[in-house]
Backbone as CSV, one residue per row, in Angstrom:
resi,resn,N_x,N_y,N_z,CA_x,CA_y,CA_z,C_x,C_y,C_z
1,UNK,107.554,166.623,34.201,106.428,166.777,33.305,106.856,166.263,31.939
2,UNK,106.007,165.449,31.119,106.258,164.801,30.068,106.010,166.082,28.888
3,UNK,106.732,165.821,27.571,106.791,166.649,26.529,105.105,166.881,26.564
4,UNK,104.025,166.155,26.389,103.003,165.960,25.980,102.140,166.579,27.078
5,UNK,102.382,167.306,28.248,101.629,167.404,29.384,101.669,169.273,29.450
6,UNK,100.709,169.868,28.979,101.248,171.147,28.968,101.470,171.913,30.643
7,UNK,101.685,173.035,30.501,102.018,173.072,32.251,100.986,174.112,32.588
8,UNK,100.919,173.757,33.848,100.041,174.326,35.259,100.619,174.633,36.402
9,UNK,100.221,176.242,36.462,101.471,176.637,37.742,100.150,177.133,38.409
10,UNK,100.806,177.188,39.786,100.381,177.974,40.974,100.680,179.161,41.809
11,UNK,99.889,180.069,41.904,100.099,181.070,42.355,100.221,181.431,43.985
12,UNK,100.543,179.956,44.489,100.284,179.586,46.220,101.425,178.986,46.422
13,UNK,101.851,178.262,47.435,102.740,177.501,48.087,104.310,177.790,48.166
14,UNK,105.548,176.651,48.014,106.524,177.029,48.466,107.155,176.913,47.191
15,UNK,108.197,177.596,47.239,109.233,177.753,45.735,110.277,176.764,45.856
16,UNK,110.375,175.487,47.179,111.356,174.883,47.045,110.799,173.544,47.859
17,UNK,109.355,173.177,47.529,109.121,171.860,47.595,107.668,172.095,47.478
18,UNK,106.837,170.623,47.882,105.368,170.390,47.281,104.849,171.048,48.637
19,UNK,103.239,171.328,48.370,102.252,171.871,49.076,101.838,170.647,49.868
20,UNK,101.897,171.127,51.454,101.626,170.245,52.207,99.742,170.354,52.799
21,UNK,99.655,169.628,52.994,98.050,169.408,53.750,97.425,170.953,54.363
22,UNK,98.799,171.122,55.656,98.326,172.081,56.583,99.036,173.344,55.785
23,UNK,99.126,173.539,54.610,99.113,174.773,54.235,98.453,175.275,53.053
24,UNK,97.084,174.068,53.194,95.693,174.457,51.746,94.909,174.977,53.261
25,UNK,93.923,176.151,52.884,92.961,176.584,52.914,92.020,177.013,52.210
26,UNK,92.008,176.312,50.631,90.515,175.614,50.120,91.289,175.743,48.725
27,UNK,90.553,175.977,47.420,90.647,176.089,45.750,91.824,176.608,45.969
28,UNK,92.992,176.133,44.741,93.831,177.396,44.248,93.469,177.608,42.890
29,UNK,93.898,178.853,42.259,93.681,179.060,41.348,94.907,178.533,40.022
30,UNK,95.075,178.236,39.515,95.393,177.683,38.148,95.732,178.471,36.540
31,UNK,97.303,178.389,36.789,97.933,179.106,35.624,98.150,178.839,34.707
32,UNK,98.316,178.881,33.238,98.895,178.843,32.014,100.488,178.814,31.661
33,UNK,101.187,179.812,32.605,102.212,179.824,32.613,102.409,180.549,33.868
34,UNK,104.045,180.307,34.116,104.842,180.316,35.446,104.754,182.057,35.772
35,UNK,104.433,182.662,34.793,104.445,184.270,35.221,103.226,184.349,36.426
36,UNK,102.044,183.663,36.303,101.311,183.483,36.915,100.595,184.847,37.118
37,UNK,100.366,185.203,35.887,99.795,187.068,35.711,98.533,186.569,34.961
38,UNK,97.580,187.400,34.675,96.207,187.640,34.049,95.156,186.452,34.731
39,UNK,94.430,186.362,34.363,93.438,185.494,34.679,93.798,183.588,34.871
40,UNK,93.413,183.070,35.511,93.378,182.069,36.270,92.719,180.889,35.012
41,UNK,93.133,179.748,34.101,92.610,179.142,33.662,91.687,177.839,33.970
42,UNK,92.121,177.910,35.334,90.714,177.073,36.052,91.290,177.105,37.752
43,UNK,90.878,175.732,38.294,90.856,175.944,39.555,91.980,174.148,40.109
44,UNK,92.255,173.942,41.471,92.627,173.067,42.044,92.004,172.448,42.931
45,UNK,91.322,171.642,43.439,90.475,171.377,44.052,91.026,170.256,44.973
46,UNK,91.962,170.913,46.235,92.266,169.554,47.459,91.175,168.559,47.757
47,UNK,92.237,167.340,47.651,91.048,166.238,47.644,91.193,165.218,48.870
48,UNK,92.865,165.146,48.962,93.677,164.155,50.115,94.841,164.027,50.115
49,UNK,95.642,163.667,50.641,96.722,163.423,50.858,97.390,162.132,50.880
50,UNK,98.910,162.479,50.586,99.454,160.799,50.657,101.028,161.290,51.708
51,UNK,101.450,160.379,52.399,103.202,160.200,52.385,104.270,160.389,51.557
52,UNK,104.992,160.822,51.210,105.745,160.550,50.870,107.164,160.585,51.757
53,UNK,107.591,159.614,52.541,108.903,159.791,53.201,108.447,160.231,54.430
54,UNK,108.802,161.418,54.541,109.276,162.661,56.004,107.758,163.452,55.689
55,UNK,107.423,163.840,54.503,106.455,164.448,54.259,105.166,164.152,54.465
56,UNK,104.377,164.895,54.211,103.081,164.966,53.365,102.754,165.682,52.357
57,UNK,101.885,164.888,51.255,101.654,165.789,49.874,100.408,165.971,49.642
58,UNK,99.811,167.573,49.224,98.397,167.138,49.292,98.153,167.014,47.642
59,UNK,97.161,166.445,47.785,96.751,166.008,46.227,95.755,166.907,45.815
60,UNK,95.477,167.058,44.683,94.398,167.779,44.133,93.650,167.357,42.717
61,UNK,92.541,167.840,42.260,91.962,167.336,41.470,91.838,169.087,40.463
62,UNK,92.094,168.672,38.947,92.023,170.462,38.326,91.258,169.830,37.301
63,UNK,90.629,171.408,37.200,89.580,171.927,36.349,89.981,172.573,35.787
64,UNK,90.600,172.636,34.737,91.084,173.310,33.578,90.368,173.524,32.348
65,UNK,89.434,175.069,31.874,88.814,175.568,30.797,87.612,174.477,30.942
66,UNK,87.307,174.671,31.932,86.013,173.873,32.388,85.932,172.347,32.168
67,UNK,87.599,172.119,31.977,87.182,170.283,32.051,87.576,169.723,32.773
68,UNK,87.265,168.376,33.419,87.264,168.517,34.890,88.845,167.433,34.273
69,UNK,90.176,167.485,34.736,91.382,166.381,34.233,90.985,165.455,35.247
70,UNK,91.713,163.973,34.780,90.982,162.623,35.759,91.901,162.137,36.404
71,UNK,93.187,162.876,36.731,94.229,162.656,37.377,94.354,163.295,38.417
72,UNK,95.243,162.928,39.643,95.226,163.437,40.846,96.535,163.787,40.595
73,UNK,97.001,164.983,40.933,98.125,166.028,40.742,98.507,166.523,42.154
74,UNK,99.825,167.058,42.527,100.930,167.261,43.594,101.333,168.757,42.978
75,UNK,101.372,169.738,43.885,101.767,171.145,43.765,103.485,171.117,43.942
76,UNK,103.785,171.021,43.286,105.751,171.040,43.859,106.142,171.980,42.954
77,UNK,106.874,173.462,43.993,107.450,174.547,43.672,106.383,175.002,42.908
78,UNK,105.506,175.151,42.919,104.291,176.038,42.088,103.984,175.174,40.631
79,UNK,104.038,173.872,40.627,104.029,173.512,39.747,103.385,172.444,39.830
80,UNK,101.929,172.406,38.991,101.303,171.186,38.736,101.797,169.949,38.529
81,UNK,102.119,168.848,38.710,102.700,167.777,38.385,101.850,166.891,38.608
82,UNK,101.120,165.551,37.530,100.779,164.766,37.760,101.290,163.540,39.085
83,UNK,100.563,163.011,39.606,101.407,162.251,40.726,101.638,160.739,40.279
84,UNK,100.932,160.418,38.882,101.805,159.205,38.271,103.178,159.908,37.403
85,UNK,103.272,160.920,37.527,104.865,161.410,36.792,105.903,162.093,37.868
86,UNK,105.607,161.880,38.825,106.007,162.780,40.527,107.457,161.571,40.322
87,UNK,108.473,162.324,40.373,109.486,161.555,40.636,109.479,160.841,42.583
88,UNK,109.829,160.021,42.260,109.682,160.238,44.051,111.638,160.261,44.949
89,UNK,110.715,160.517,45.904,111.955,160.859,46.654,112.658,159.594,47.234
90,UNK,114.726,159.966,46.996,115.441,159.342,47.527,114.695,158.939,48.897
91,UNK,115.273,157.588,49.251,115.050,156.984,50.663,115.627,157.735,51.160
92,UNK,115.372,157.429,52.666,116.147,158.576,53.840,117.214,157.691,53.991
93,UNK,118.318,158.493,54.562,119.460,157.967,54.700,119.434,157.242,56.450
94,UNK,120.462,155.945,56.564,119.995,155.426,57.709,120.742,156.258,58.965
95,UNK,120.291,156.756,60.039,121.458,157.266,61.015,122.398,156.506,61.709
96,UNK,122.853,157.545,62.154,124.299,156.869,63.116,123.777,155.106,63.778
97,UNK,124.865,154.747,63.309,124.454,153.616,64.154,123.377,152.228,63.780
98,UNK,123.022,152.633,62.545,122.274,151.753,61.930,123.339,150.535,60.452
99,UNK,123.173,149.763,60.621,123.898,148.999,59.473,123.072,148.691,58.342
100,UNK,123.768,149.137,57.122,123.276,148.928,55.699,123.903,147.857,55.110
């Protein structure tokens, strides 16, 4: 997340990678900060998915204090992340038997 990007946590998914497809079952709700206590400052709205690697990532669209942001965002470790700032992942390594 860039200095300039304030943060958006989630009160759903896994604490040690991004939210996959088959584990949205609809809106999440949308934090202010990582305590992820009091009221919800807007919503997440699954939209689609992409690859990345081994994975899948689902994407989402947020509504934050009723404005709709125009970026498509990635849930990783409870954490909003734009997906033009998504570091991406090392290549897979080649197996046995393959020449690099």
């Amino acid at each position: 997340m860039s200095d300039e990007t304030p943060g958006f946590f989630s009160n759903h998914g896994s604490l040690d990678g991004p939210i996959a497809p088959r584990d949205m079952e609809g809106d999440l709700p949308v934090f202010a900060s990582p305590s992820v206590q009091g009221r919800p400052i807007g919503i997440a709205h699954p939209v689609g998915w992409i690859s990345d690697r081994n994975t899948l990532l689902q994407l989402f669209r947020l509504r934050v204090n009723a404005v709709a942001l125009s970026e498509l965002w990635v849930c990783d470790r409870r954490i909003f992340v734009r997906l033009s700032e998504r570091v991406e992942s090392p290549p897979d390594e080649p197996g046995p038997g393959h020449d690099s």
